[in-house]
C-alpha positions in Angstrom: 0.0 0.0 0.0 3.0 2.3 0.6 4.0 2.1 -3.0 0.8 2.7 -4.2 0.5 6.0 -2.1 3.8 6.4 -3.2 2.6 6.6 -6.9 -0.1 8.1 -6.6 1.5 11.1 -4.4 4.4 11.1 -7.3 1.6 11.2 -10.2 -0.2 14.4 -8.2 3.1 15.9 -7.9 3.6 15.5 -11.6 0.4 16.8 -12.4 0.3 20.1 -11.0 3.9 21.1 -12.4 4.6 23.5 -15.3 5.2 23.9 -17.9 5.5 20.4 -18.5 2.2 18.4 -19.8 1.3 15.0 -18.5 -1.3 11.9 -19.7 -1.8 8.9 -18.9 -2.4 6.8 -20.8 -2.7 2.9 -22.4 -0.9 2.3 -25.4 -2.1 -1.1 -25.8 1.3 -2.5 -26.6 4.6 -2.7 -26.0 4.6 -0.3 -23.3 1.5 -0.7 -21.4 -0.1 1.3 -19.4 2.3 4.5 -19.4 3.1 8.0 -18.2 3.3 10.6 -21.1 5.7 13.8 -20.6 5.9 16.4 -22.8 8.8 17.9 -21.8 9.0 20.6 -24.8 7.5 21.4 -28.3 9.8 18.5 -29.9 9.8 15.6 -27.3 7.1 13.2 -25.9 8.5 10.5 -23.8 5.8 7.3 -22.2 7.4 6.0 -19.6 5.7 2.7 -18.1 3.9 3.2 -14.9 5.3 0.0 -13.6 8.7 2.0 -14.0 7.6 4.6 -11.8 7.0 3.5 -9.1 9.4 4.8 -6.0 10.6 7.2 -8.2 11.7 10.8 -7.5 11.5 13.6 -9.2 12.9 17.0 -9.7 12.6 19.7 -11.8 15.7 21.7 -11.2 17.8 23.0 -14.4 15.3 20.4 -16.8 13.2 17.8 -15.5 15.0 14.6 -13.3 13.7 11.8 -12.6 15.3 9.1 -10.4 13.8 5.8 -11.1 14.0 3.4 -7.7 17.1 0.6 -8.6 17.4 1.5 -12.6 19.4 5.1 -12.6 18.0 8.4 -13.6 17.6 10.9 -16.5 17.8 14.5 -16.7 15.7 16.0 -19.9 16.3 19.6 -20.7 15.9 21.7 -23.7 18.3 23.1 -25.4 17.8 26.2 -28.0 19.7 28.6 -30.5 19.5 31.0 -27.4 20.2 29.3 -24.9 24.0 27.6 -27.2 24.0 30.3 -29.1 23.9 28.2 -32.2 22.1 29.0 -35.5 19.3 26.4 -35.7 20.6 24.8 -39.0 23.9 24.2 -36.9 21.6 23.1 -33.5 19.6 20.7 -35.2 23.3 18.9 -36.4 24.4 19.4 -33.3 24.0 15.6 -32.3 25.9 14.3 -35.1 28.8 16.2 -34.7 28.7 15.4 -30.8 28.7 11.6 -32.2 31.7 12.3 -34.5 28.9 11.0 -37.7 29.3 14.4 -39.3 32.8 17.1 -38.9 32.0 20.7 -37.9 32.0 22.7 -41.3 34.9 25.1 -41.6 33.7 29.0 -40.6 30.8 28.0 -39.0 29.7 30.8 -36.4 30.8 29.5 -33.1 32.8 27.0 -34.2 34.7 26.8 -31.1 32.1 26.4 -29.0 30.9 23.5 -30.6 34.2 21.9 -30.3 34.5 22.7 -27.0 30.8 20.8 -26.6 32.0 18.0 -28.4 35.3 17.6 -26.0 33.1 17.5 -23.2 30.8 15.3 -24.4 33.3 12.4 -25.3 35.2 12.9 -21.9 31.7 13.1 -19.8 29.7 9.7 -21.7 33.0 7.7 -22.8 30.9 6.1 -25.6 31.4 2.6 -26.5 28.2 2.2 -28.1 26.0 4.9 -30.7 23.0 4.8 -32.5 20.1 6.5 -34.4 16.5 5.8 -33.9 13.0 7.2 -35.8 11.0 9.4 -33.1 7.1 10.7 -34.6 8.6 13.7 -35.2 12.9 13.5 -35.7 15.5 11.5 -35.3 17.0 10.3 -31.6 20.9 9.7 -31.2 22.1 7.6 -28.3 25.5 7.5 -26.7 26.0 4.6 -24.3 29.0 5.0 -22.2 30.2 2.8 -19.2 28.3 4.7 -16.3 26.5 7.7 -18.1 24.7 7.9 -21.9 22.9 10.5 -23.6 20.2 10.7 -26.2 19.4 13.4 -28.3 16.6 14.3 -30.1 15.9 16.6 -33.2 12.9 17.9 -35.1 12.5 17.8 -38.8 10.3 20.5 -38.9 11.3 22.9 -35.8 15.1 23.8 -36.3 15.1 26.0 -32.9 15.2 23.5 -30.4 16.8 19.6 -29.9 16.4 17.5 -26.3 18.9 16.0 -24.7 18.3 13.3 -21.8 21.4 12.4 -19.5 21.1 8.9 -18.5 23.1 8.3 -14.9 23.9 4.8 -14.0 21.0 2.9 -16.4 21.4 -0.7 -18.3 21.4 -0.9 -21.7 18.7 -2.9 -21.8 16.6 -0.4 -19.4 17.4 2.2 -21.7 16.3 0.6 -24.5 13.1 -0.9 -22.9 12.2 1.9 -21.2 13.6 5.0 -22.5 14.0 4.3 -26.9 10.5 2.5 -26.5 8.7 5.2 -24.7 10.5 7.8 -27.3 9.1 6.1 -30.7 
């Protein structure tokens, strides 16, 4: 009964925050019964209620949530403003962090992105990448051996990608949970 108040207390919570939008609802399929953020104009992620429970969240510098024995994720927008990136640039952003595409010669703030893409190899340590179809994008995932990241782009809205720090999750719980709940 105390994870049930537990839940419930933790699905009020979530409800009554802004500006984030919540449903729940029942897919029917893979995921089951399910927990729908939209975290911003670009990224809808279900996560399965059965996941939730014990979890903890907070919504300090993007929205965390600590999931009870599977690790955590942070999900936070990130925008031309906010880089100060040119949108065309932002919404390649992920593939240059992934070392799929170099950072064209000239670019405007060309070494800022570098200095992105140094920190991102020393932070995640990937040993593992890969692209995935979202609704609306593309997602790119970065497995390392304690942290990974996924990021995820819009085809139509250039100003804005998501990126979700993964601390201390499986593979397999980011893939059954997280990629699932994404597309």
């Amino acid at each position: 009964m105390n994870g049930f108040k537990q839940s419930v207390s933790l699905i009020l919570f979530l409800l009554s925050l802004s500006p984030y939008a919540f449903a729940i609802k029942d897919r029917g399929h893979f995921l089951g019964a399910n927990f729908s953020i939209h975290a911003n104009a670009i990224t809808q992620l279900k996560l399965p209620i059965n996941h939730l429970e014990g979890s903890q969240l907070t919504t300090q510098e993007g929205m965390k949530i600590k999931f009870k024995n599977k690790g955590s994720i942070n999900i936070k927008t990130l925008t031309e403003e906010s880089l100060n990136i040119d949108g065309n640039i932002l919404s390649q952003l992920p593939l240059y962090l992934m070392g799929i595409k170099n950072v064209p010669k000239n670019v405007p703030n060309e070494e800022v992105i570098k200095q992105k893409i140094s920190a991102n190899k020393k932070t995640y340590k990937p040993v593992k990448m890969a692209s995935f179809r979202t609704p609306n994008g593309d997602g790119y995932l970065m497995i390392g051996p304690t942290d990974s990241v996924i990021y995820l782009t819009d085809r139509d809205n250039k100003s804005l990608i998501t990126k979700i720090h993964i601390e201390t999750m499986s593979e397999s719980d980011i893939n059954n949970i997280l990629i699932k709940g994404l597309i």
